[in-house]
LUMMI-507147 format. One record per residue (C-alpha): residue in one letter; x, y, z; residue number from 1. Coordinates in steps of 0.5 Angstrom, whole numbers. Example, Ala and Ser with C-alpha at 12.3 -4.5 7.8 and 13.67 -1.06 7.14 Angstrom:
[atom 'a'; [25; -9; 16]; 1];
[atom 's'; [27; -2; 14]; 2];
END
This chain:
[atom 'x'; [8; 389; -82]; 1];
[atom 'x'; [3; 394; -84]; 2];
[atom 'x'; [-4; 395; -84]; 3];
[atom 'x'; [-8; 391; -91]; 4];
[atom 'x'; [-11; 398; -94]; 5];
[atom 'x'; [-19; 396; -96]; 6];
[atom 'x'; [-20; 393; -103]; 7];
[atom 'x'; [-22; 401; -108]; 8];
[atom 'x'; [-29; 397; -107]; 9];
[atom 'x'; [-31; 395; -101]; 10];
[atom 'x'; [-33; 402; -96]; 11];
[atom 'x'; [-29; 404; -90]; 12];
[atom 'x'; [-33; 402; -84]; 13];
[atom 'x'; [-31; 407; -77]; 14];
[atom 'x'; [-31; 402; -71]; 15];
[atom 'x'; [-30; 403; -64]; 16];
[atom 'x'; [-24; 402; -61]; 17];
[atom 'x'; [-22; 395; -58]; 18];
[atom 'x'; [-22; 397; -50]; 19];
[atom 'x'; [-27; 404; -51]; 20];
[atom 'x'; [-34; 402; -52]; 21];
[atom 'x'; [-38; 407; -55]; 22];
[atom 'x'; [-41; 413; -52]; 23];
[atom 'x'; [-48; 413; -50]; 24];
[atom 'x'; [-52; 417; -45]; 25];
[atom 'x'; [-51; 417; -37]; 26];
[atom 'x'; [-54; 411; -33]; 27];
[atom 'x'; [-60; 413; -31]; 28];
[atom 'x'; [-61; 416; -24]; 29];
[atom 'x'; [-66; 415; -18]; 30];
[atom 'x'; [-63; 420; -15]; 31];
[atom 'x'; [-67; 425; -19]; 32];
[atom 'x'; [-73; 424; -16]; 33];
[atom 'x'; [-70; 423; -9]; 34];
[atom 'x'; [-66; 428; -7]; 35];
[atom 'x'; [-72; 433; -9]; 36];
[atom 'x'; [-77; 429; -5]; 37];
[atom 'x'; [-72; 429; 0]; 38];
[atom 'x'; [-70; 437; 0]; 39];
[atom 'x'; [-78; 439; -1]; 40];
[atom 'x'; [-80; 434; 6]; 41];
[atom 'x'; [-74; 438; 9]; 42];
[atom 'x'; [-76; 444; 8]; 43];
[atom 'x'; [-84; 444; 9]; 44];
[atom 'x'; [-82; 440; 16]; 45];
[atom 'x'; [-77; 445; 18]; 46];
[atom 'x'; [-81; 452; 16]; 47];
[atom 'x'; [-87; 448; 21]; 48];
[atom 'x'; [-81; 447; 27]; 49];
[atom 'x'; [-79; 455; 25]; 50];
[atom 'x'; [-87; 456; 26]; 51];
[atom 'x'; [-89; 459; 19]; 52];
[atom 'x'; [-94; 455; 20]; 53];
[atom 'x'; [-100; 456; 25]; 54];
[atom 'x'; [-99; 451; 30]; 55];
[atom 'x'; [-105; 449; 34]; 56];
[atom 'x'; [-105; 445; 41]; 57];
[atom 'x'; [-104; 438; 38]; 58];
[atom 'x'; [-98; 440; 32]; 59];
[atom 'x'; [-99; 444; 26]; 60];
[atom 'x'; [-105; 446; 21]; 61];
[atom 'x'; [-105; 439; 17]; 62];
[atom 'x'; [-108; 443; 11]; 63];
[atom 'x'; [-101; 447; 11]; 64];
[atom 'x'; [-95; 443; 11]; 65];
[atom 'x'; [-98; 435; 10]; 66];
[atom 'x'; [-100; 435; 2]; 67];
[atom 'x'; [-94; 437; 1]; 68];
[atom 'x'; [-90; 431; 5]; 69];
[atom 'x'; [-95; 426; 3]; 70];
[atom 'x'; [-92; 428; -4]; 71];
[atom 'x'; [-85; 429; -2]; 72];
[atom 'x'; [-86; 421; 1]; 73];
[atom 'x'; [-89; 419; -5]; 74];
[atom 'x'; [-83; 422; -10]; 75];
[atom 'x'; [-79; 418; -4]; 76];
[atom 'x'; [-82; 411; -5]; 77];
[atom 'x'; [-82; 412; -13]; 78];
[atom 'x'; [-74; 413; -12]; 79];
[atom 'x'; [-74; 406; -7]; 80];
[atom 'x'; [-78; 402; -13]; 81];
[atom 'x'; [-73; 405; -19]; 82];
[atom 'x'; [-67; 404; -16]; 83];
[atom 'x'; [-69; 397; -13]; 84];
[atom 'x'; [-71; 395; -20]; 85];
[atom 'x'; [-64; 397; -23]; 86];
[atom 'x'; [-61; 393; -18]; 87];
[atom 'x'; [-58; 400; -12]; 88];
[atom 'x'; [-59; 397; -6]; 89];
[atom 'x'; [-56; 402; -2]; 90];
[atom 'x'; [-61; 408; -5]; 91];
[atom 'x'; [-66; 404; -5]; 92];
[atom 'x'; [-65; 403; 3]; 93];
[atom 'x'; [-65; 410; 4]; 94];
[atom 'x'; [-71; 412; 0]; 95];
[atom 'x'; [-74; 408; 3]; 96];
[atom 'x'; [-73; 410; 10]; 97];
[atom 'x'; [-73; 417; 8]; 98];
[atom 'x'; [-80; 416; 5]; 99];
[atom 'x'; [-83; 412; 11]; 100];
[atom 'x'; [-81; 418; 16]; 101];
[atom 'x'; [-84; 423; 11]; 102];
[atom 'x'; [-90; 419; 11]; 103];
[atom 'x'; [-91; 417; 18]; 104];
[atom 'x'; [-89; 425; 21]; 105];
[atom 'x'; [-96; 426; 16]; 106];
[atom 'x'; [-100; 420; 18]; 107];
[atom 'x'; [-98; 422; 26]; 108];
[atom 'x'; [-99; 429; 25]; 109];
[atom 'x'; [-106; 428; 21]; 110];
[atom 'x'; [-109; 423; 27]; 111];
[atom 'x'; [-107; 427; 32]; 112];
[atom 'x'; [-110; 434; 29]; 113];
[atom 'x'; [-116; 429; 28]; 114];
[atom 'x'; [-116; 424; 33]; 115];
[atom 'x'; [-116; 418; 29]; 116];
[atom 'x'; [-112; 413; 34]; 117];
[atom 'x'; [-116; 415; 41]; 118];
[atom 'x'; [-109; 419; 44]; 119];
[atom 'x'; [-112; 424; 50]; 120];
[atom 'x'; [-108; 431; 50]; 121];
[atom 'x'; [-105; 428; 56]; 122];
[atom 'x'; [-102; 423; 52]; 123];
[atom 'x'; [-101; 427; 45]; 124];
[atom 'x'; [-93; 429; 48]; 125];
[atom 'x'; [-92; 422; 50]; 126];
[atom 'x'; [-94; 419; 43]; 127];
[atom 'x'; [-90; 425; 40]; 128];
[atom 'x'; [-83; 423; 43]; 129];
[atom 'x'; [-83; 416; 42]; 130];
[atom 'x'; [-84; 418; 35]; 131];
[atom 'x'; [-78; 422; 35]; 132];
[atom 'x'; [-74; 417; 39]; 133];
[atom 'x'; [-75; 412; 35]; 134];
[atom 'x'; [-73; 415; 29]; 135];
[atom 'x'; [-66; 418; 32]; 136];
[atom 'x'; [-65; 411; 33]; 137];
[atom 'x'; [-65; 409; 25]; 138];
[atom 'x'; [-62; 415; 23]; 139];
[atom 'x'; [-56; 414; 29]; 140];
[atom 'x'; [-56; 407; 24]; 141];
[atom 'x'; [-55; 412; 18]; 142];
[atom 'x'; [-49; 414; 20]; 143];
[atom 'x'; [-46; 408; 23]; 144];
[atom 'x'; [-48; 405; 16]; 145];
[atom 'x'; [-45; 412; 12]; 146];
[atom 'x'; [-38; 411; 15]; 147];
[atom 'x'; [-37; 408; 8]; 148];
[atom 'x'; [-40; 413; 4]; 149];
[atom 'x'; [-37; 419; 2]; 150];
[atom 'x'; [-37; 424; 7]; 151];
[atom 'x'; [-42; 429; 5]; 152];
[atom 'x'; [-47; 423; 7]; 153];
[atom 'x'; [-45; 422; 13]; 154];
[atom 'x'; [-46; 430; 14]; 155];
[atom 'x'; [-53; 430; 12]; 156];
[atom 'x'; [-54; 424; 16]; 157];
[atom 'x'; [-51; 428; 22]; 158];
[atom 'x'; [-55; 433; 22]; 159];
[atom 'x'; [-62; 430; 21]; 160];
[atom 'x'; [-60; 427; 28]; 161];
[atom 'x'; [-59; 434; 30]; 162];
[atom 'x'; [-65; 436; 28]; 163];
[atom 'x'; [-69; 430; 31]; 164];
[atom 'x'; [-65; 431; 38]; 165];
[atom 'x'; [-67; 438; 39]; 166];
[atom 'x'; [-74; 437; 37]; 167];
[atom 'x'; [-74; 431; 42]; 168];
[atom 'x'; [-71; 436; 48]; 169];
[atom 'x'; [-77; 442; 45]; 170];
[atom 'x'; [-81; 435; 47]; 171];
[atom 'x'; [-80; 435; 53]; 172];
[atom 'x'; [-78; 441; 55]; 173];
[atom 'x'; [-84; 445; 52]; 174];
[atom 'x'; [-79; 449; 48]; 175];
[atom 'x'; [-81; 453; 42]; 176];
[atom 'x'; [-73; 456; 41]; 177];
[atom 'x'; [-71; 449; 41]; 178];
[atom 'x'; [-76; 447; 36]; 179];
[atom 'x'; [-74; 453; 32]; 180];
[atom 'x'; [-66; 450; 32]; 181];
[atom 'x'; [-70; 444; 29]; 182];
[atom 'x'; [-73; 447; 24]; 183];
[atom 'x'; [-66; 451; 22]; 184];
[atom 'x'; [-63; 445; 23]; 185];
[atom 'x'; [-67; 442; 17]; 186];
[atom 'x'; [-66; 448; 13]; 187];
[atom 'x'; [-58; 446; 13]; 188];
[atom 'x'; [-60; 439; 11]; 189];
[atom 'x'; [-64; 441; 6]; 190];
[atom 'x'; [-57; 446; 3]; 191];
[atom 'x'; [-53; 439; 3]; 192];
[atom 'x'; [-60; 435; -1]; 193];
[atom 'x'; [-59; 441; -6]; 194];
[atom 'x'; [-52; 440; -6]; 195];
[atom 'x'; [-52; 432; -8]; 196];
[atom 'x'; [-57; 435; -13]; 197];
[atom 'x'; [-54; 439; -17]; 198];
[atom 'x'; [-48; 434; -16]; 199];
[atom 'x'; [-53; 429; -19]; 200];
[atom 'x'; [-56; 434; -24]; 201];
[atom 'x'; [-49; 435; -28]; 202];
[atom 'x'; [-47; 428; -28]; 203];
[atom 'x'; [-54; 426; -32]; 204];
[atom 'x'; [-53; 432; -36]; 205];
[atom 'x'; [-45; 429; -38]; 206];
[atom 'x'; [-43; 434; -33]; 207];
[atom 'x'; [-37; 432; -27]; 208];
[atom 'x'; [-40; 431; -21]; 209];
[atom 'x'; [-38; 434; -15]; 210];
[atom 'x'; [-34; 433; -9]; 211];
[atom 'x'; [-38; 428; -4]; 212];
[atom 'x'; [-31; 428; 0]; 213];
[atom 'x'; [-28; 422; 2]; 214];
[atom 'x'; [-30; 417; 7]; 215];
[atom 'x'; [-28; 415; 13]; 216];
[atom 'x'; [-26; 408; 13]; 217];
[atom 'x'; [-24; 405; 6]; 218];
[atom 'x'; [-23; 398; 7]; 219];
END
């Protein structure tokens, strides 16, 4: 049967099709304030291991690196909040997480370099690797969780835990060329930050994202 054409008085009206819903803009994306955080935390505390920063018997110079962690922690948690608000549990999970070891790296650098919690210098390389170790073991759960996620995740994931062992073993070692292999490991995840960034850009701009590799386990 054909199509009834409009009556000559009545207006055409464009509709979109059934099935199609119109156009509109890309969802917001709370990753556009993470991955950002996450990239500038990386690199401040990288340069740190690397030793741009002057270092003193109890860690780096706070006024050097700290004002720019304590924000990147910040960024970290306004991320946690947007993304719970719109119901991404897994990026709220992370952010979180991200934003607790970027602040409490500061609250620890900060209270040895003032004394704010009592610790002798004979403690201070005691209290520094159980923070270490403590968050090896919550970024060990990153990956295990990651094996879901696409791969490039899983990568970053990895090379945090990287980063984190060599500055353990510098620790204990008292070994700056292990703490400089940190702070270049931190470079390598600040280059994979940048690259889910630019993934995430372009796909809030309209753009394709790009390739985040396959996960390894599917089901």
């Amino acid at each position: 049967m054909a199509t009834p054409s409009p009556a000559p008085e009545q207006p055409v009206r464009l509709v979109p099709q059934a099935g199609k819903p119109a156009a509109g803009p890309p969802a917001a994306n709370p990753s556009m304030v993470a991955l950002p955080s996450f990239a500038v935390g990386a690199v401040t505390i990288g340069m740190v291991l690397i030793g741009v920063v002057p270092i003193t018997p109890l860690g780096p110079v706070a006024g050097a690196a700290m004002p720019i962690v304590l924000a990147a922690a910040a960024g970290m948690f306004l991320a946690t909040i947007w993304a719970a608000r719109i119901g991404e549990s897994a990026p709220a999970g992370i952010s979180s997480i991200v934003g607790g070891f970027l602040l409490s790296y500061a609250l620890l650098v900060l209270g040895l370099t003032h004394n704010w919690y009592g610790i002798p210098l004979t403690a201070v390389a005691t209290t520094q690797k159980m923070f270490v170790i403590a968050w090896i073991v919550i970024v060990t759960m990153l990956i295990l969780a990651a094996l879901r996620m696409p791969a490039v995740y899983l990568l970053l994931f990895a090379l945090v835990d990287v980063a984190l062992v060599l500055n353990l073993l510098g620790i204990i070692q008292t070994s700056a060329n292990l703490d400089k292999a940190a702070g270049w490991t931190l470079m390598a995840v600040s280059a994979v930050v940048v690259y889910l960034f630019f993934g995430a850009m372009s796909q809030s701009t309209g753009g394709k994202e790009l390739p985040l590799g396959r996960p390894i386990l599917h089901t």
